[in-house]
C-alpha positions, 0 to 999 in steps of 0.5 A: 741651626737644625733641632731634632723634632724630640726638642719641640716635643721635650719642651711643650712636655716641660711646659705641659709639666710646670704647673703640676703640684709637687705631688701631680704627675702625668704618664707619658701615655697621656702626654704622648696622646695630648700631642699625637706622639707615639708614646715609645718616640716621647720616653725616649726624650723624657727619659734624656730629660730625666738623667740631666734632672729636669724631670723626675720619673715616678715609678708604679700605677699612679706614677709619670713624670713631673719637674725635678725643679722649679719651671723658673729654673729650667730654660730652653737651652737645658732642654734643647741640650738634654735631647740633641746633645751639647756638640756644637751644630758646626764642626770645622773640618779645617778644609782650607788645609785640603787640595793640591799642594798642602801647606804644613800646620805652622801656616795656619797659627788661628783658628779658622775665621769662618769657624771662630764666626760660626762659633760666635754665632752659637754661643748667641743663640745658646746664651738666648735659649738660656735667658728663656724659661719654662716658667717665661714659656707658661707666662706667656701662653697664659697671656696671649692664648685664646680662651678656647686654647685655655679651657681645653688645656685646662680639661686636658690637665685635669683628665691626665694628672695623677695625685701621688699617695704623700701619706707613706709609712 
């Protein structure tokens, strides 16, 4: 199965995302930078994110994006289906039908054996994406990350997040 690029990009945004305080954003400006991205290419896929509510958008100065939801409930395959879709990868175009001397429909009364395999095979791999999530995602780089890895994550965090004003009238 082929992703587009934006799922890499949505998911470590998401994970960059997940250990925000509820009242912590970051732009998309900042993100973008962080992973060499242009910033108008990331909205694109953050704002996908936004309409199916993985993220929120935080409008003003001080505004960007934070989870709508806690990490543990937003897996791999919420974000992979926000950004490229929820049409299946293959699409049968029932071209054993095709060729000289063509058969009528009641011929083939089941599905077609390599569409039902393909079919079965997707299901698979969107029932594993689902058993991950962002919070698996941030265990996981926490455990086996090198501590340089960590500590320029860490500067990289504290240079970016945006303390929302909470106390409004």
């Amino acid at each position: 199965m082929k992703l587009s690029d934006g799922v890499e990009a949505a998911i470590h945004c998401a994970s960059s995302l997940a250990g925000l305080e509820p009242d912590e954003t970051i732009s998309a400006a900042d993100l973008a930078h962080v992973y060499g991205l242009s910033s108008t290419y990331l909205v694109k896929h953050l704002m996908k994110m936004v309409s199916v509510g993985i993220l929120q958008s935080i409008p003003g100065p001080k505004g960007g994006y934070r989870l709508a939801r806690d990490a543990k409930d937003v897996t791999l395959k919420d974000i992979v289906f926000a950004v490229d879709g929820q049409s299946p990868a293959f699409r049968c175009k029932e071209i054993r039908r095709a060729g000289p001397k063509p058969l009528p429909s009641d011929a083939y009364p089941q599905i077609c054996g390599i569409n039902r395999a393909m079919l079965k095979a997707e299901k698979a791999y969107h029932e594993a994406l689902a058993q991950t999530s962002l919070h698996d995602l941030v265990v996981e780089h926490e455990a086996t990350s090198d501590d340089r890895v960590l500590a320029r994550g860490c500067q990289l965090r504290d240079a970016m997040v945006r303390k929302q004003n909470t106390n409004r009238p």
